[in-house]
KEKE-3310 file (N, C-alpha, C; in steps of 0.2 Angstrom, whole numbers, plus 5000, padded with zeros to 4 digits):
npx = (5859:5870:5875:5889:5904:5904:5914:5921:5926:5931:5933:5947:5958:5964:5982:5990:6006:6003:5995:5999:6014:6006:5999:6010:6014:6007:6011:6009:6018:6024:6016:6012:6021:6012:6001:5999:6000:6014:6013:6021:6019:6006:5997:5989:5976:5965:5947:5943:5949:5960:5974:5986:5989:5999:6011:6015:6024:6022:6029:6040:6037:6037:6046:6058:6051:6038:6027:6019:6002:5992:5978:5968:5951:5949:5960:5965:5955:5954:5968:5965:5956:5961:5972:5962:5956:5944:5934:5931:5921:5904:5892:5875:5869:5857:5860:5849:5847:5856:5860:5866:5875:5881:5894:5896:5891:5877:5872:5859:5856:5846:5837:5846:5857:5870:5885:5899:5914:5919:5915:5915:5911:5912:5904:5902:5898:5882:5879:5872:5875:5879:5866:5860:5864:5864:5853:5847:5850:5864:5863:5870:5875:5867:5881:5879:5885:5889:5898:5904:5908:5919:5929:5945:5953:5968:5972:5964:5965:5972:5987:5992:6002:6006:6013:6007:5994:5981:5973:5959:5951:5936:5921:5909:5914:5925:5936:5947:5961:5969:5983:5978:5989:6003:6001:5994:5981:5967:5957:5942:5935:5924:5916:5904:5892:5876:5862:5848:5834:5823:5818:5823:5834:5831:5830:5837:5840:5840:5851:5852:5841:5835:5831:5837:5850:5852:5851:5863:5874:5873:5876:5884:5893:5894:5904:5916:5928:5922:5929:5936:5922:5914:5922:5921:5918:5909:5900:5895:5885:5887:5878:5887:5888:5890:5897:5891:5892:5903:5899:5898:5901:5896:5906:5919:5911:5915:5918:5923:5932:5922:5911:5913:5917:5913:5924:5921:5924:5938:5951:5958:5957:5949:5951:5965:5963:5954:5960:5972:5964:5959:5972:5975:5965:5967:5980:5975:5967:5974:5983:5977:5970:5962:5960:5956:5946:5946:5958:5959:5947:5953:5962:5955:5944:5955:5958:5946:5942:5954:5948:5933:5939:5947:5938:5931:5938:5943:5930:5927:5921:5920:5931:5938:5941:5946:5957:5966:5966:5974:5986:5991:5991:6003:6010:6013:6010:6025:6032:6041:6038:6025:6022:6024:6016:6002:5999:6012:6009:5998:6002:6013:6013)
npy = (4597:4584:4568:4566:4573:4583:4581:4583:4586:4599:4616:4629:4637:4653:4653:4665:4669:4674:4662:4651:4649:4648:4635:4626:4623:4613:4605:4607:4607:4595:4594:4585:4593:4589:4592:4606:4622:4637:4651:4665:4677:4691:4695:4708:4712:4720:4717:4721:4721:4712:4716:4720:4725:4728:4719:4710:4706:4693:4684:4689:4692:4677:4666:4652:4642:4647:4650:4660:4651:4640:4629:4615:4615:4605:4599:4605:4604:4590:4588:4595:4588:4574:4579:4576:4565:4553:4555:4568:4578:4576:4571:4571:4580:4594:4610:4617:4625:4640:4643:4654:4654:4661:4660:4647:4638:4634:4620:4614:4598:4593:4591:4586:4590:4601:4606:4616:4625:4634:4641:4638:4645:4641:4642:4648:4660:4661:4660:4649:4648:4660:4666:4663:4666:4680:4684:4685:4696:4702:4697:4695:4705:4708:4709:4714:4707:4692:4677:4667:4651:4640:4628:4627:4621:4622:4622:4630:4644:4659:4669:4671:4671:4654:4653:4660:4672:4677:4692:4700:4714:4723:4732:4731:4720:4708:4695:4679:4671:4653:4642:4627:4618:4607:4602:4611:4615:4624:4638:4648:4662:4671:4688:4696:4709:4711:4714:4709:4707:4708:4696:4686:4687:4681:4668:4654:4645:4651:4649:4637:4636:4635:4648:4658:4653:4653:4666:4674:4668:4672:4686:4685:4679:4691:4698:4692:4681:4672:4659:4657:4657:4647:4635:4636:4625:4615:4624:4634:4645:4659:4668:4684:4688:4697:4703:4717:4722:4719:4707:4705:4694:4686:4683:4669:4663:4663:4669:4662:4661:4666:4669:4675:4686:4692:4694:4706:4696:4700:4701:4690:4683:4677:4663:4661:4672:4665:4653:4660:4668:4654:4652:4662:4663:4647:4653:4664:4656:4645:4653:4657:4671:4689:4693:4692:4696:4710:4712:4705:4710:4722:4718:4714:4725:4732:4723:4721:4735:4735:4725:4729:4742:4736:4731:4740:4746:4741:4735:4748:4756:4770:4778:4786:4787:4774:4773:4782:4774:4763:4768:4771:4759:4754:4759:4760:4745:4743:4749:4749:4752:4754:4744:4735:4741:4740:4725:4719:4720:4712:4699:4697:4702)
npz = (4821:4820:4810:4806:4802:4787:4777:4763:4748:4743:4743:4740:4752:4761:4768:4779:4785:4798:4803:4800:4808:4819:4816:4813:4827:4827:4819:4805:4796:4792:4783:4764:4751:4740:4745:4746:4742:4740:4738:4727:4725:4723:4710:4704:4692:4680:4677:4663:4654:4656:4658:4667:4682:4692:4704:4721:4731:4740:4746:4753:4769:4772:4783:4784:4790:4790:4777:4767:4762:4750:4751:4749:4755:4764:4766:4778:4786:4789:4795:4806:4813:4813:4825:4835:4847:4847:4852:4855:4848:4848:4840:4834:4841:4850:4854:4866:4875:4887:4901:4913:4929:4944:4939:4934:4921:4913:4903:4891:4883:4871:4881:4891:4903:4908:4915:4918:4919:4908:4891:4875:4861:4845:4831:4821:4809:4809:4823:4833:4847:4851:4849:4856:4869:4869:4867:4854:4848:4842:4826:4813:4796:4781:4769:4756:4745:4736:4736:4726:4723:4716:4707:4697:4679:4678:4662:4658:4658:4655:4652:4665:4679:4685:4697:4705:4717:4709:4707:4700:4697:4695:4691:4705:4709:4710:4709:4713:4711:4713:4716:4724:4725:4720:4710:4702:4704:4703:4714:4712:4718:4719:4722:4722:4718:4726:4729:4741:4745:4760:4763:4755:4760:4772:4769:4769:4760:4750:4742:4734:4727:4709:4700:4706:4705:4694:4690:4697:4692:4676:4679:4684:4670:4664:4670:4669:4657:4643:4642:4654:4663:4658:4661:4675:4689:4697:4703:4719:4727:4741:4752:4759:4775:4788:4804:4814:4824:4836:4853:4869:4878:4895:4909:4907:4895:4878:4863:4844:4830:4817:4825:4835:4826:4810:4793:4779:4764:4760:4763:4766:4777:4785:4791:4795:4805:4813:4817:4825:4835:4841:4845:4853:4865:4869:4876:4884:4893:4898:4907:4914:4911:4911:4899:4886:4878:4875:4870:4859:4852:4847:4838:4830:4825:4818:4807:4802:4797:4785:4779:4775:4766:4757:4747:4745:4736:4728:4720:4712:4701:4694:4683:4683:4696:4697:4691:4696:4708:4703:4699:4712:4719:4712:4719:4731:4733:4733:4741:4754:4768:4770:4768:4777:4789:4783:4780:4788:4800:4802:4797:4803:4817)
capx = (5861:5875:5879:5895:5907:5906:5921:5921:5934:5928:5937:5953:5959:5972:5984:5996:6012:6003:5993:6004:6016:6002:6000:6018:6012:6003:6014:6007:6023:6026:6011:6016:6021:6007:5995:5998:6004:6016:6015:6026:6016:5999:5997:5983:5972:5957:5945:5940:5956:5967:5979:5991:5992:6006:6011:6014:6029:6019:6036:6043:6033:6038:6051:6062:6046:6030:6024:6011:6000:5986:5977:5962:5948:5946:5965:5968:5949:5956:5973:5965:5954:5967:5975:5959:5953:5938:5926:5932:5917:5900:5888:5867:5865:5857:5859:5845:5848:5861:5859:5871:5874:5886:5902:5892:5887:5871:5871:5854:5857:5840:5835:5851:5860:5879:5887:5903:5917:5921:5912:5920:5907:5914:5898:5899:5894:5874:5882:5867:5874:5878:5860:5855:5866:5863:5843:5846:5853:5868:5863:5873:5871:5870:5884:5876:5887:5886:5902:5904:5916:5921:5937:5945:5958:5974:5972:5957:5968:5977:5993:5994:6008:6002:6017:6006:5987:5977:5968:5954:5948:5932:5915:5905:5916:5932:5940:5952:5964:5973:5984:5978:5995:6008:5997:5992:5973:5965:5954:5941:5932:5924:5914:5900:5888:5869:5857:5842:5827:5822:5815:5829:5839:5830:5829:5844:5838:5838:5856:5850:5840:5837:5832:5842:5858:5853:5851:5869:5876:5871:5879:5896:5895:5894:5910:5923:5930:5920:5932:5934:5915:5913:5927:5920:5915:5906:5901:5890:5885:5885:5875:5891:5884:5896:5896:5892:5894:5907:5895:5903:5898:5896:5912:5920:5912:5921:5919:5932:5932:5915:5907:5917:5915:5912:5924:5921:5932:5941:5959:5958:5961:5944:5953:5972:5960:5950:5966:5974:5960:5958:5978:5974:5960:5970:5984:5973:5964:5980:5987:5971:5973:5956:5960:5954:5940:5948:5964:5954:5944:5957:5965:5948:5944:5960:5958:5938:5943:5957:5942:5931:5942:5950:5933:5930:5945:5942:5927:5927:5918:5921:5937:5943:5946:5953:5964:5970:5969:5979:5992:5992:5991:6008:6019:6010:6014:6033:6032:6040:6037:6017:6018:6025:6011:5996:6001:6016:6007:5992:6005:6022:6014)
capy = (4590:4581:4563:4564:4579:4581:4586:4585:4589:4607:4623:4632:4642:4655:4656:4669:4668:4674:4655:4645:4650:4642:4626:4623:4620:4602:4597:4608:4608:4587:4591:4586:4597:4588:4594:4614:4626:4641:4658:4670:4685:4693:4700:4713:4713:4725:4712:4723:4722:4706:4721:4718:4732:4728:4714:4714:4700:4691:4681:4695:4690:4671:4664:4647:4639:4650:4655:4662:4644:4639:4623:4614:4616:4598:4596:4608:4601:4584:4588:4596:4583:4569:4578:4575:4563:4551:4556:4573:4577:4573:4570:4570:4582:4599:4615:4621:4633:4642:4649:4659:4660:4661:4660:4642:4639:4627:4618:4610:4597:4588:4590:4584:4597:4599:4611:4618:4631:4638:4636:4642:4644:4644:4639:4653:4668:4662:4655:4648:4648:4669:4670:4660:4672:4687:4685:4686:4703:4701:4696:4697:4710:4707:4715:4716:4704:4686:4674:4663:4647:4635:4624:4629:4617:4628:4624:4636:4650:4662:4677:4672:4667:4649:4651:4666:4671:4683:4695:4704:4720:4726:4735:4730:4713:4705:4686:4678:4663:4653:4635:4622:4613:4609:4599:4617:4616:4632:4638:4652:4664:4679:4692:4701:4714:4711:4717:4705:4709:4705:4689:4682:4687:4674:4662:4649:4640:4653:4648:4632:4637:4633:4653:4664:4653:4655:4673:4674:4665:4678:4691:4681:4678:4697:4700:4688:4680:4667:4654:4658:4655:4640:4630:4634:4616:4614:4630:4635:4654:4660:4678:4687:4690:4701:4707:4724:4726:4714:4705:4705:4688:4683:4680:4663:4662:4665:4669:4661:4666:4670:4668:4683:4693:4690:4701:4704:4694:4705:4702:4683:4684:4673:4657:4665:4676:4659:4648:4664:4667:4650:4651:4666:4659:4644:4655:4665:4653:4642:4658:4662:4678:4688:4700:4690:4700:4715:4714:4702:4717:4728:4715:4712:4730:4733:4719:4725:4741:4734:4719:4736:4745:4733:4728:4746:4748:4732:4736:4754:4758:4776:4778:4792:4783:4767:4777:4784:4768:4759:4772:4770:4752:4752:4765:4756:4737:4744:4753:4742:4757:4755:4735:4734:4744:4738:4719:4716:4721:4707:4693:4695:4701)
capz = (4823:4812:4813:4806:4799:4782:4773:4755:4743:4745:4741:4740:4758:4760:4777:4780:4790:4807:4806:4797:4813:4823:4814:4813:4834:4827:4814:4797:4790:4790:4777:4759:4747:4735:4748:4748:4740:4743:4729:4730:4725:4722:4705:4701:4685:4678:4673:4659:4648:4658:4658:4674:4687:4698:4710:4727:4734:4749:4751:4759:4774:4773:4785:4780:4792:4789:4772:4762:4759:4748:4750:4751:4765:4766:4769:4781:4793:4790:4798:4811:4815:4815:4832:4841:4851:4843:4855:4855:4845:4848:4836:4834:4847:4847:4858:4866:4880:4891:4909:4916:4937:4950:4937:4930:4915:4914:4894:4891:4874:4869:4888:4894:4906:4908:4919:4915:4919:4905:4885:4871:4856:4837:4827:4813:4806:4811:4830:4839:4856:4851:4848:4864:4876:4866:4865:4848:4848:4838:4821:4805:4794:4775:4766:4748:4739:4735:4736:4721:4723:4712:4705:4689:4678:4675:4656:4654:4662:4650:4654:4672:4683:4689:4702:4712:4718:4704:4710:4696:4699:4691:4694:4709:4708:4711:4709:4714:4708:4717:4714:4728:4726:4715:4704:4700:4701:4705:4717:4711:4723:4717:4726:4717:4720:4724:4733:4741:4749:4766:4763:4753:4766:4778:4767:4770:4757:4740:4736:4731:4722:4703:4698:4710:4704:4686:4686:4696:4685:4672:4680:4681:4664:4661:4671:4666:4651:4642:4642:4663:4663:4655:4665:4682:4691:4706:4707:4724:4729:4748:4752:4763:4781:4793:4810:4814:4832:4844:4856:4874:4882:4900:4911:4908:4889:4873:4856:4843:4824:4814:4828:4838:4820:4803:4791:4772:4764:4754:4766:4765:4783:4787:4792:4799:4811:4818:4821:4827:4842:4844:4852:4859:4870:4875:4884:4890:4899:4902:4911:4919:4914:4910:4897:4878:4872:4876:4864:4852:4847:4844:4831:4824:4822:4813:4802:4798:4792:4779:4774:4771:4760:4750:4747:4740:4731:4723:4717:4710:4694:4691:4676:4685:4704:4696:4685:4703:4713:4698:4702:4719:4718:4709:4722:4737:4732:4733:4745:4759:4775:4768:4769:4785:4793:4782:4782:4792:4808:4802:4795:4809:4824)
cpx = (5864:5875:5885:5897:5908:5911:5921:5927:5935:5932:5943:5954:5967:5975:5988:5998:6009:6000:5997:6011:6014:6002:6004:6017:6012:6007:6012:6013:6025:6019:6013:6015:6017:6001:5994:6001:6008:6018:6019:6024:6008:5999:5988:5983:5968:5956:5942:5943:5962:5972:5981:5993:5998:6005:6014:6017:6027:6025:6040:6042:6036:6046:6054:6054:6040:6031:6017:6008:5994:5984:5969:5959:5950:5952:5967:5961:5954:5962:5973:5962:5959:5971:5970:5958:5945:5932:5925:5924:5909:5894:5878:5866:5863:5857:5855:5845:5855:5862:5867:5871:5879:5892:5899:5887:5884:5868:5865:5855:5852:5840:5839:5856:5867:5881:5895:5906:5919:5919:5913:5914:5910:5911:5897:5896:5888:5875:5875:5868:5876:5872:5859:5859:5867:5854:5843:5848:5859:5868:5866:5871:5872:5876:5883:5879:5886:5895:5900:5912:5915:5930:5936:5951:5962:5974:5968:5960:5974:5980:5991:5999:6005:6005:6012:5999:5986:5973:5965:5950:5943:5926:5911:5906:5925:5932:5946:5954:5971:5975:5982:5986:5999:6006:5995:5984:5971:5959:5951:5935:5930:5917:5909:5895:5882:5865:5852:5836:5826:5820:5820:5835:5839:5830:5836:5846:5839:5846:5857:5845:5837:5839:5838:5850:5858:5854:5859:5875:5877:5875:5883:5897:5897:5900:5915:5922:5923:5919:5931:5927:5914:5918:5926:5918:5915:5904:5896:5891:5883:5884:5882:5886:5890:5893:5898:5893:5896:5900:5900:5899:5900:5902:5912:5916:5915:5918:5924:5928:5924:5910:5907:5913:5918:5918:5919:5926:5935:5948:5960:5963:5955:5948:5959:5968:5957:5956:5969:5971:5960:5965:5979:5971:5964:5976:5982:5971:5971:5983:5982:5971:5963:5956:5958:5950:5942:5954:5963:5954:5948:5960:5960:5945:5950:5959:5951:5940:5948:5952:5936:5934:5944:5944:5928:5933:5945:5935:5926:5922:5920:5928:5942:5947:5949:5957:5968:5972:5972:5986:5994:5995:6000:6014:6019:6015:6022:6036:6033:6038:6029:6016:6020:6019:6002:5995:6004:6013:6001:5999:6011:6018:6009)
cpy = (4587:4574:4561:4571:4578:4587:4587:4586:4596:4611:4626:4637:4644:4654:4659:4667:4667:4666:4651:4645:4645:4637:4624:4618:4613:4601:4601:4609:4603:4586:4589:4590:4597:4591:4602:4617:4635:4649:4662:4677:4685:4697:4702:4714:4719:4717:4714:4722:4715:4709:4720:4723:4733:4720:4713:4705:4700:4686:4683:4695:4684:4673:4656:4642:4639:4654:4655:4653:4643:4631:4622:4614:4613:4597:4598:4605:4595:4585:4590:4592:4577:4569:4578:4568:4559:4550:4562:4579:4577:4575:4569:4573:4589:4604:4617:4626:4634:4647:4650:4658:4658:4660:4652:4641:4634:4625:4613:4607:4593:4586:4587:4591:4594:4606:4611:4626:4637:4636:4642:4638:4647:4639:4644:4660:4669:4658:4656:4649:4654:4670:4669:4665:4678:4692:4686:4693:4707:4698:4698:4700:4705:4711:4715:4713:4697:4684:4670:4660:4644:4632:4624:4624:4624:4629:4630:4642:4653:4668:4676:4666:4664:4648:4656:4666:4678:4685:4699:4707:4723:4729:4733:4719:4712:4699:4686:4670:4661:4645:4635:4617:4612:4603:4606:4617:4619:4632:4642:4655:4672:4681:4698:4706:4714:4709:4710:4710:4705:4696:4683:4683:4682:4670:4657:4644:4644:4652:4640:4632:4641:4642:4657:4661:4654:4662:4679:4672:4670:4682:4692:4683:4684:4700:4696:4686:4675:4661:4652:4653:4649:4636:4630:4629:4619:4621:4631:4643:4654:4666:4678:4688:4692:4706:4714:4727:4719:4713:4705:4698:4688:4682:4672:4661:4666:4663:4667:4659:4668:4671:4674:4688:4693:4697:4698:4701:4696:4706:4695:4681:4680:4665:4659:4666:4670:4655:4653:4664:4663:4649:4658:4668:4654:4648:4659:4661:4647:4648:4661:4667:4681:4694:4698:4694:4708:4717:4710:4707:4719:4725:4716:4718:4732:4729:4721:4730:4738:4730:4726:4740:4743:4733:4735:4746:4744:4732:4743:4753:4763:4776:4780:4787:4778:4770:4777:4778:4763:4763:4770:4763:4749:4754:4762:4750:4737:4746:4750:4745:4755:4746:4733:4735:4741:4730:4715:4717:4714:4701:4691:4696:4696)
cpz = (4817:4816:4812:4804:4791:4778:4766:4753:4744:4740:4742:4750:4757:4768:4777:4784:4797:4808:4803:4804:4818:4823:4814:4819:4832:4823:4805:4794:4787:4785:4769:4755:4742:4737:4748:4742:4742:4737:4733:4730:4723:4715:4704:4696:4686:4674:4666:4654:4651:4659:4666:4676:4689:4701:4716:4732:4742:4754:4755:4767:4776:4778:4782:4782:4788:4784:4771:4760:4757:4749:4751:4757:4768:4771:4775:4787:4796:4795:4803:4815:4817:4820:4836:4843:4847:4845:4858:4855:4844:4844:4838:4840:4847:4854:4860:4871:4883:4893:4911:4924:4941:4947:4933:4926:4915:4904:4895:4882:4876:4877:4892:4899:4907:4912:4920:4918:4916:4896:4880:4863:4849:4831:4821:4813:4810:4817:4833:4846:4856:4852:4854:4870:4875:4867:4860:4844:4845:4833:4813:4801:4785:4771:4758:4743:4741:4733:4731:4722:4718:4710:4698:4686:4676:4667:4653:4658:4655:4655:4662:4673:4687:4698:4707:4712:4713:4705:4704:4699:4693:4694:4699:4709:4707:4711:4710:4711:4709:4716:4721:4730:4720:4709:4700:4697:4705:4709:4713:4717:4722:4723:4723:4723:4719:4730:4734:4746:4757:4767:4760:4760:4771:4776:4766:4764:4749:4737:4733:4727:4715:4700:4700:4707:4697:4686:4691:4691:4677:4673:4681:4675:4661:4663:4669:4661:4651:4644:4651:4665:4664:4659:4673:4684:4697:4709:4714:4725:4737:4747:4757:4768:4783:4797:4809:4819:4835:4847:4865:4880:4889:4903:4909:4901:4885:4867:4851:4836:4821:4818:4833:4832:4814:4800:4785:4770:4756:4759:4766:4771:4789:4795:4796:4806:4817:4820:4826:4833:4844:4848:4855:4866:4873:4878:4886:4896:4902:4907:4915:4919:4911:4902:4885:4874:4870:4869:4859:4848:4846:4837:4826:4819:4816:4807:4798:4796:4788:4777:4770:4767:4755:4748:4742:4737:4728:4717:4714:4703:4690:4686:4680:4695:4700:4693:4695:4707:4709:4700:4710:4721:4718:4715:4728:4737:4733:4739:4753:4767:4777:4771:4775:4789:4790:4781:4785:4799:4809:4802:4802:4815:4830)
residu = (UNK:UNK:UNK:UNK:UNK:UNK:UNK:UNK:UNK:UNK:UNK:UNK:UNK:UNK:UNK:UNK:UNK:UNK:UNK:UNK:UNK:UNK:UNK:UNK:UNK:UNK:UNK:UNK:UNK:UNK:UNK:UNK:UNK:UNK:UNK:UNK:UNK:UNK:UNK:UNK:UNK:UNK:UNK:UNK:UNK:UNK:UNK:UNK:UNK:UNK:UNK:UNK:UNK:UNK:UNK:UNK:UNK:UNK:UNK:UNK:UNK:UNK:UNK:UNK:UNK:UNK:UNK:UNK:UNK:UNK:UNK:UNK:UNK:UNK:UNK:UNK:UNK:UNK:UNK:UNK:UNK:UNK:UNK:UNK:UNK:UNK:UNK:UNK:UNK:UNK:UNK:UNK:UNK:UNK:UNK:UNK:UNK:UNK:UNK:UNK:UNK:UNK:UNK:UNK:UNK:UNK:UNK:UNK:UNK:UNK:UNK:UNK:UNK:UNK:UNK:UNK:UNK:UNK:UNK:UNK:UNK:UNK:UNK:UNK:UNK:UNK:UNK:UNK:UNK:UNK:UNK:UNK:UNK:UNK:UNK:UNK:UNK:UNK:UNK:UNK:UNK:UNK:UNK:UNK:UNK:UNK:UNK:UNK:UNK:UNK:UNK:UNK:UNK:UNK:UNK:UNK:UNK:UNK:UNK:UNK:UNK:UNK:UNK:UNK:UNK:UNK:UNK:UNK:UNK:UNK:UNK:UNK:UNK:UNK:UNK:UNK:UNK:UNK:UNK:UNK:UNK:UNK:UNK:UNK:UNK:UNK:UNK:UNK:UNK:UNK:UNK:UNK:UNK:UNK:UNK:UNK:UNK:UNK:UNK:UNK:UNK:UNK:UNK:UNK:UNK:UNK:UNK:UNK:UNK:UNK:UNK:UNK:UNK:UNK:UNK:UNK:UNK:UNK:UNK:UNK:UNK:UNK:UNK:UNK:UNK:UNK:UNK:UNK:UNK:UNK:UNK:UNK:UNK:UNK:UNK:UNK:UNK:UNK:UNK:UNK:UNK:UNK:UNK:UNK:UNK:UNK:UNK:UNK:UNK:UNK:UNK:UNK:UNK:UNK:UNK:UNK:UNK:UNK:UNK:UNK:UNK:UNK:UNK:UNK:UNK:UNK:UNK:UNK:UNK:UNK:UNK:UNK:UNK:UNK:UNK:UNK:UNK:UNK:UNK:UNK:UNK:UNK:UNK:UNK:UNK:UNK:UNK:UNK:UNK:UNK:UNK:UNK:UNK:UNK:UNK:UNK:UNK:UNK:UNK:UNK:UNK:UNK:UNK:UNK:UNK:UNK:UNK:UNK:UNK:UNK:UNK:UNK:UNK:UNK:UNK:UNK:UNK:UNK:UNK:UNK:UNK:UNK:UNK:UNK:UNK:UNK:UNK:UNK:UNK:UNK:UNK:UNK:UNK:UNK:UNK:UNK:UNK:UNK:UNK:UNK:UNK:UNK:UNK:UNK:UNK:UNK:UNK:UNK:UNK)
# end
């Protein structure tokens, strides 16, 4: 139960060409240039040495329309908020059941029923109305790291190129760093490695608290620079949870982004993926056609296997594989045959 939206200033978000395409639909490019930003490349570090791998021209991708865009969450809720309806919406009311029968679906809110055609559920990662037409059946798995955001000033950044996103490659941990806008204030978003126990697992509640964020904290500290450190604001930590098996709902309901299936987010394909379904869904159902869940998944699995690999490759440890996948890293990123098939098939089609 909410009784309003709250948005906040928040955090950084990436969108590649396939939803930026999209949003163009409502109007996201009448947004202003103070509001986003547009990099031209990804450049790869070792966090161990600040020593620059390669980089990896995401422009190539862009059209005169649709680019590569960094912006804040807030700005991109806000705008989409702004194309609804002011009772679009509805506040202080909570889900608590949903029967199934004869093609009608029966919604019970605070003892209220509502009966409906067609009900399209995109509540998250932890989606209550998956749980409730699942039986609880499809549960998110942990995947053993810990998201760490915050917002960083450009001052405290040293030997990066403020024009692009900076991706740092280290032991059982990756960050990223990304300008918000053309004020150039940086987004930070790292991806660590660590294990909980069953009980932090259900606790919803341990990343508020005081110990658990101190003794991540710690373990930040030990993988990046100092300075880095020291200049993060507002930090918050999320445990990673991610779908392990599609759920196949009932005729006439729909699943539409985290709620369909979590990646890792190690493709920064979180956000694209959920505007992306959600115009997949409406022309299915404006065309009455029946066929969403079907060619969904096939997207989704492709993209979970890139979110799992990078995610490996990113965090290596041994000398001997990075050494290789620093080589690799370099003939790849060139390599335009390779980025057609490992990006071009996510960002164009």
């Amino acid at each position: 139960k909410k009784t309003s939206l709250e948005i906040g200033e928040g955090y950084g978000i990436q969108l590649s060409v396939n939803s930026v395409k999209l949003l163009n639909k409502l109007g996201f490019s009448s947004l202003s240039d103070k509001e986003k930003f547009n990099p031209k490349k990804i450049d790869f570090y070792q966090i161990k040495n600040s020593k620059k791998i390669c980089d990896l021209n995401i422009s190539e991708f862009n059209s005169d329309d649709c680019k590569y865009t960094t912006l804040k969450r807030s700005k991109l809720l806000q705008f989409l908020i702004n194309r609804l309806d002011n009772n679009t919406i509805q506040f202080n009311c909570s889900l608590d059941n949903i029967e199934y029968s004869n093609d009608l679906i029966n919604l019970t809110f605070d003892k209220e029923k509502i009966t409906c055609d067609h009900l399209v559920i995109s509540d998250g990662v932890f989606s209550k109305g998956k749980s409730l037409i699942s039986n609880n059946n499809s549960e998110p798995i942990y995947n053993n790291t810990i998201a760490v955001r915050a917002s960083v000033s450009k001052e405290s950044l040293d030997n990066i190129n403020e024009e692009n996103v900076s991706l740092f490659l280290g032991s059982d941990f990756h960050y990223v760093l990304y300008p918000l806008n053309n004020d150039k204030n940086f987004n930070f978003i790292g991806i660590l490695k660590n294990k909980l126990n069953s009980d932090q697992q259900k606790n919803h509640n341990l990343c508020n608290e005081s110990t658990f964020i101190e003794s991540i904290k710690e373990k930040l500290s030990e993988k990046i620079s100092s300075k880095v450190f020291q200049s993060l604001e507002d930090i918050k930590l999320f445990p990673v949870f991610v779908s392990k098996n599609p759920f196949i709902p009932p005729k006439n309901i729909y699943l539409v982004g985290d709620a369909f299936f979590a990646f890792s987010p190690s493709f920064a394909q979180g956000a694209s993926q959920s505007i992306e379904g959600a115009n997949q869904l409406h022309e299915v159902i404006i065309n009455q056609k029946n066929d969403f869940y079907n060619s969904r998944l096939e997207r989704v699995k492709m993209i979970n296997r890139r979110s799992d690999f990078n995610q490996f490759a990113f965090h290596l440890s041994n000398p001997i594989m990075i050494f290789f996948r620093n080589i690799f890293l370099k003939l790849l990123t060139k390599n335009k045959k390779f980025l057609q098939s490992y990006l071009g098939k996510i960002y164009k089609d």
